[in-house]
C-alpha positions in Angstrom: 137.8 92.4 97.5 134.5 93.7 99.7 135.7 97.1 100.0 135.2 97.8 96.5 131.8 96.0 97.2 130.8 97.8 100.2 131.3 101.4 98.9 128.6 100.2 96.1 126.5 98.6 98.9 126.1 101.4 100.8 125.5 103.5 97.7 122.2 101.8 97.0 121.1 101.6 100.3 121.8 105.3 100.7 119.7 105.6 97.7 117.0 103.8 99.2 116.7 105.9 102.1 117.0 109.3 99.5 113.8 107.8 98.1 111.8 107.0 100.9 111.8 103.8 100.0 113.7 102.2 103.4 111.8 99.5 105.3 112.5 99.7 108.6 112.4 96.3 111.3 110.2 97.0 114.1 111.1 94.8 117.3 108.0 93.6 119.1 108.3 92.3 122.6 105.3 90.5 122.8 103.3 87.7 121.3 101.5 88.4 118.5 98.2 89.8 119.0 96.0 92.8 118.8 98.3 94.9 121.0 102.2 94.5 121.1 104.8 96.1 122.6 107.1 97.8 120.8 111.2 97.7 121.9 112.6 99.0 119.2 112.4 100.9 115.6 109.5 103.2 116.9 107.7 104.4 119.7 108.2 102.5 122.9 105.1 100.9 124.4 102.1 99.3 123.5 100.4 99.6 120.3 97.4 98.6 118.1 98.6 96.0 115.7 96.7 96.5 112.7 99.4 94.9 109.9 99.9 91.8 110.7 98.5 88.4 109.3 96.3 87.7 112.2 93.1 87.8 110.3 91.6 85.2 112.9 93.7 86.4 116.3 94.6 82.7 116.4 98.6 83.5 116.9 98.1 83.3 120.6 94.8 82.0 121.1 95.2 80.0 124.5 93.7 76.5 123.0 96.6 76.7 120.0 98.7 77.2 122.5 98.2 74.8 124.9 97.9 72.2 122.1 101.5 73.1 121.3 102.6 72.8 124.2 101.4 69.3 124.0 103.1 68.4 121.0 106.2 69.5 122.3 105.9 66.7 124.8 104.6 64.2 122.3 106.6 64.8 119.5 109.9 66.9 120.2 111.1 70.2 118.6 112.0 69.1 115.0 112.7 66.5 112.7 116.3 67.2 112.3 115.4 65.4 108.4 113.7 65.8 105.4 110.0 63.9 104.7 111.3 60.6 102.5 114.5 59.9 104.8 112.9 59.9 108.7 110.9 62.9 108.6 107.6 62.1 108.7 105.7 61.9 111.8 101.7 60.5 112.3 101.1 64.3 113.0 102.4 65.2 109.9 100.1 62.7 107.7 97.2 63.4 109.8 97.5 67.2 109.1 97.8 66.6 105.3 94.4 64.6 105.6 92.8 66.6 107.3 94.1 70.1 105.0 92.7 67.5 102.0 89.0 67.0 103.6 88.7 71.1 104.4 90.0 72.3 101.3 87.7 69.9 99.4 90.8 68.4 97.6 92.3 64.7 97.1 95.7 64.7 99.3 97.8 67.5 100.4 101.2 67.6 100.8 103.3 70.1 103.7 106.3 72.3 103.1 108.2 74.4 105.1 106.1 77.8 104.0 104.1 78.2 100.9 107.2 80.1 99.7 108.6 76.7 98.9 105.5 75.3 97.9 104.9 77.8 94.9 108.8 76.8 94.5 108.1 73.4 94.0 105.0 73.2 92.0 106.0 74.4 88.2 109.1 73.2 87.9 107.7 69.7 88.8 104.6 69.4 86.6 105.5 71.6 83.5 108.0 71.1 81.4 109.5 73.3 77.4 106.5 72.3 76.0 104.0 73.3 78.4 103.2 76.6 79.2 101.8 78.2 82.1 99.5 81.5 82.0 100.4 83.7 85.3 98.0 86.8 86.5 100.2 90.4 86.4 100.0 90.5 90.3 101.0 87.2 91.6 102.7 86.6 94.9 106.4 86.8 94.7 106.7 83.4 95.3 104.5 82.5 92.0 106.4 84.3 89.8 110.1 82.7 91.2 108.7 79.4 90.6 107.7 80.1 87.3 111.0 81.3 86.8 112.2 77.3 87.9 110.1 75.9 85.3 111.4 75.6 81.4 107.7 75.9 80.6 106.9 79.0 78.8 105.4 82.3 80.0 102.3 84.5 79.4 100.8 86.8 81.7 97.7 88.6 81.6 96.2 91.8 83.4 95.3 91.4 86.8 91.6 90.3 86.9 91.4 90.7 83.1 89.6 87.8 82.1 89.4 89.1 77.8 93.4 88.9 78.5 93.6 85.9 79.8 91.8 84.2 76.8 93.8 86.2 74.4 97.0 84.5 76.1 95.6 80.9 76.5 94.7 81.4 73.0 98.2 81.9 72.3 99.4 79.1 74.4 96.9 76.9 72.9 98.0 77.6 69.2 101.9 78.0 69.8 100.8 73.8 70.6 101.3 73.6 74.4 101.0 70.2 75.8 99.7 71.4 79.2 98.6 74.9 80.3 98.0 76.0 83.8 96.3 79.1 84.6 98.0 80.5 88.1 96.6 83.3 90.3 96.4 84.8 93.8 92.8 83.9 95.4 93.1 87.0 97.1 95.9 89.8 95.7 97.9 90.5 99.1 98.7 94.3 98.4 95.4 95.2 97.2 92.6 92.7 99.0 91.2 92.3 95.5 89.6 88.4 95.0 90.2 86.9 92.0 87.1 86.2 89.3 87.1 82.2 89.6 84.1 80.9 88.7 85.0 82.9 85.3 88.7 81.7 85.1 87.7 78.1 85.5 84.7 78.4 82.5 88.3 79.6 80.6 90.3 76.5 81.8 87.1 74.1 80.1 87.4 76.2 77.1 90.6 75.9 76.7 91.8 72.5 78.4 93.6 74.3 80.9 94.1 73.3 84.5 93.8 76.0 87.7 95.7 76.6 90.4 95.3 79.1 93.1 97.6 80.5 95.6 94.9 80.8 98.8 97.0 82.2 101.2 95.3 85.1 102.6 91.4 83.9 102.1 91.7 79.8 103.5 90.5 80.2 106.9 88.1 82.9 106.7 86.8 83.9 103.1 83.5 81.5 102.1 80.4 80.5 104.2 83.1 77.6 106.0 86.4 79.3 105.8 87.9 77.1 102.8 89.0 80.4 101.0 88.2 81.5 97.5 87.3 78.5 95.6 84.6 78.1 97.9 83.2 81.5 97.7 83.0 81.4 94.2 81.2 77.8 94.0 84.3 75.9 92.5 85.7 73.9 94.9 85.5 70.8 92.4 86.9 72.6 89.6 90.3 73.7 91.0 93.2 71.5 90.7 95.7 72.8 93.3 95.5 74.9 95.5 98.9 76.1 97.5 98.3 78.0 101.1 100.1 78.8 104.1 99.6 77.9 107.8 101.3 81.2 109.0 98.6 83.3 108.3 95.1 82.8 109.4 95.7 78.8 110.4 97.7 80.1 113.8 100.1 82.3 112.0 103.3 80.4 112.9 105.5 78.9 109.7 105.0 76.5 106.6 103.0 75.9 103.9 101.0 72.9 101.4 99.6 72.0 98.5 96.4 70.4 98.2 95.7 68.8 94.5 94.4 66.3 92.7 96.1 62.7 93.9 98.4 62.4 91.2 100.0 65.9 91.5 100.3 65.4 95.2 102.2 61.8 94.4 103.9 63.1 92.1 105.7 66.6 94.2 106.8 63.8 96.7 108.9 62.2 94.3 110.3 65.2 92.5 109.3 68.9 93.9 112.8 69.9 95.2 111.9 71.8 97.7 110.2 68.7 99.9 112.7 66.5 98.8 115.7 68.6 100.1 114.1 71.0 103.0 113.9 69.5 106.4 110.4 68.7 107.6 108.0 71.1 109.0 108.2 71.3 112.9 105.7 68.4 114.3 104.4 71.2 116.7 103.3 73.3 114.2 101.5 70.5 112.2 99.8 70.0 115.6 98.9 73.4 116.5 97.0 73.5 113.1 95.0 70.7 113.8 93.6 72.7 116.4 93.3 75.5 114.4 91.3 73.5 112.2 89.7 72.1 115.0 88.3 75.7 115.7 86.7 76.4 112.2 85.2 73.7 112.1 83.4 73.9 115.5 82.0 77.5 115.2 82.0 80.4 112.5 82.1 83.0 115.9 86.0 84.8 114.8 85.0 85.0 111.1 82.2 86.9 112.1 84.2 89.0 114.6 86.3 89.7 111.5 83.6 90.7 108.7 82.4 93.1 111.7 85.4 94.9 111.9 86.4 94.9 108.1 82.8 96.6 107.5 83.4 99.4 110.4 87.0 100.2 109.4 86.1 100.4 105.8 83.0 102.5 106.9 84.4 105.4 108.9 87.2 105.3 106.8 85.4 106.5 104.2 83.4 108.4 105.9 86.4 110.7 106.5 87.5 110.9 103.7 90.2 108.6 103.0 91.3 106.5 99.7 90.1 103.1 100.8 90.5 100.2 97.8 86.9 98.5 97.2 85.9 95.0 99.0 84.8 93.3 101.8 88.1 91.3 102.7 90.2 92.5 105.6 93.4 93.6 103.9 92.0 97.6 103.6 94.5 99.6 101.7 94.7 102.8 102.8 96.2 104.8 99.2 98.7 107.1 99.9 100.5 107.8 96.5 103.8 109.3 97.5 106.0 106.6 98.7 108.1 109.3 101.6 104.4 110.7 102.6 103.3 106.7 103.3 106.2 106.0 105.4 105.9 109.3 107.5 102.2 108.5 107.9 103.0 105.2 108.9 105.8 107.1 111.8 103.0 109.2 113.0 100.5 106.5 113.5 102.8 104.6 115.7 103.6 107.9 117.6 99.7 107.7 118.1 99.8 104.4 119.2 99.0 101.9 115.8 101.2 100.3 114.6 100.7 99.9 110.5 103.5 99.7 107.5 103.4 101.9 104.3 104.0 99.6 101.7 105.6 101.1 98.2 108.3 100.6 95.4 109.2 97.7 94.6 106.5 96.5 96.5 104.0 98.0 94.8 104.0 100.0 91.8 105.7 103.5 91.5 103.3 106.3 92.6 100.7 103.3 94.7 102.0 103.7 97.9 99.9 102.7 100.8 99.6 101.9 104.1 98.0 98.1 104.0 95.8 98.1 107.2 94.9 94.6 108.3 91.9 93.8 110.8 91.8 90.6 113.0 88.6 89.2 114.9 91.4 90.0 117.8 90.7 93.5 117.6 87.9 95.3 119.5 85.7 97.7 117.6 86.7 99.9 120.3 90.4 99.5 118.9 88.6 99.6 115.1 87.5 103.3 115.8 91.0 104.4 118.0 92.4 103.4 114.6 90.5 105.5 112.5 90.7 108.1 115.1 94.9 108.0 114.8 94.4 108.0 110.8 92.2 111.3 111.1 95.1 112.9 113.6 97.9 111.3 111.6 96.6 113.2 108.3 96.0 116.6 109.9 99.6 116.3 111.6 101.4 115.5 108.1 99.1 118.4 107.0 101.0 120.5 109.6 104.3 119.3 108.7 104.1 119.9 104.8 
């Protein structure tokens, strides 16, 4: 029966290479930091790591990892359960309280990664007769939970806030019980922040609720870290907010959702994903108490990391490169041509950085890029080698075509 199978396997994936469009697995030796060692799928050695989630270089930071270490002895390796059965730990609830107090919201409640916790959410609070009002560029994650839910669907342009009247509009005459308006804090591929303050004044308007998936802004975007909602001024006016701990909280695994108390209560008793997926490993919950522990005590690595987003986004510019608007430290380089990306992406790792080009289905047909991402691990000193290897990198595809 495969054979049949395989032939039209390897058919598509032969396609995908035709196209450019093959993403390759890098193997890194190392922890994860501002340097790693490549072993395999590029050049050998030791490289600038400027793609991955590190924003706040917490992934090895010695005091995270020591306070692992510790909860290894305290608390074991895992659960070996799910949450309601025997698989919650003191560790566990005091994480949730203490997400709740930073974030600004009622209770929290941890899943295994914020993949699940997007999973769980719709499907759980919305039912046919509610509808739920998605932004065009949503996480991956957003738009497969939708998909869960029986609620119905509108989606408006990304950032379009005339659109996303027009659709709650619709919901709210089509007779929708509930209506939720859904969108990315901060829009991974593109490090765009979502208009808040303006999509709540729509959710009073229109008896909508809000929730926003904070992933890459809790921890470093506002004057405390506590992401977009705080930015904006609207930390009271959000109703959940979903998030990940494996990004700038330490950068290991899992994910939560901090709402209003009666959501919360209400995903423990029926968001399928917690009810059926074991229970997050006590020494992650512990590590990110630390990690909160360390935002809360001094603002000294989101500094570090504003400093480096404004000199990469600087000299980048200044030579001449395609650099999306912002301030946030996801800096997408704009490429266009999906084969040219992922050859500029091989020649900055024979130069010693180590970056990904990003393109179809990824991101839309003719946007490739190569999504540079800077951490208050990095140097400036390592800031300008990378703009250095962009400006070499360019003039040696030049050569090539």
């Amino acid at each position: 029966m495969f054979d049949s199978v395989r032939d039209d396997l390897r058919a598509s994936l032969d396609e995908i290479r035709a196209a450019g469009l093959h993403k390759p697995e890098r193997v890194i030796g190392t922890p994860q930091s501002a340097t790693v060692q490549v072993t395999a799928g590029g050049r050998p050695g030791e490289v600038l790591n400027f793609c991955a989630n590190n924003y706040l270089g917490l992934a090895d930071h010695p005091e995270v990892v020591a306070a692992a270490h510790a909860a290894l002895d305290r608390w074991g390796y895992g659960m070996a359960s799910v949450r309601f059965i025997c698989g919650t730990q003191e560790v566990h609830k005091e994480l949730e309280a203490r997400l709740s107090a930073f974030l600004g919201q009622e209770d929290t409640i941890l899943y295994s990664s914020c993949f699940d916790a997007n999973g769980g959410v719709f499907e759980t609070l919305l039912g046919p007769e509610d509808a739920v009002v998605s932004d065009a560029l949503n996480h991956a994650s957003i738009i497969d939970g939708i998909r869960l839910s029986k609620a119905r669907r509108f989606r408006y342009a990304n950032r379009d806030m005339a659109d996303l009247e027009r659709q709650l509009k619709e919901a709210t005459e089509g007779g929708a019980r509930r209506k939720l308006i859904v969108t990315d804090g901060v829009f991974s591929m593109d490090g765009y922040v979502a208009p808040l303050r303006e999509i709540c004044d729509l959710a009073d308007r229109y008896d909508a609720m809000v929730m926003v998936d904070d992933s890459h802004a809790v921890g470093f975007v506002g004057p405390g870290g506590r992401g977009t909602p705080e930015l904006h001024g609207v930390m009271d006016r959000v109703d959940i907010i979903t998030g990940t701990l494996g990004k700038a909280l330490g950068g290991a695994s899992g994910g939560y959702v901090a709402a209003r108390a009666e959501i919360v209560a209400l995903l423990r008793q029926r968001s399928r994903p917690y009810l059926f997926s074991n229970t997050l490993a006590p020494v992650i919950a512990a590590a990110s108490l630390k990690v909160l522990d360390l935002l809360e005590a001094a603002d000294d690595l989101r500094v570090r990391l504003a400093e480096n987003t404004e000199l990469f986004r600087r000299r980048m510019t200044r030579e001449g490169f395609d650099v999306l608007p912002g301030d946030h430290a996801i800096a997408p380089v704009m490429i266009g041509d999906a084969a040219k990306a992922g050859r500029m992406a091989e020649l900055l790792l024979e130069r010693g950085v180590y970056v990904i080009g990003f393109s179809y289905p990824v991101v839309p047909q003719g946007q490739a890029r190569i999504r540079v991402q800077l951490s208050a691990a990095h140097s400036a000193d390592d800031v300008n080698r990378a703009v250095d290897a962009f400006v070499a990198a360019r003039e040696a595809w030049e050569n090539e075509a």
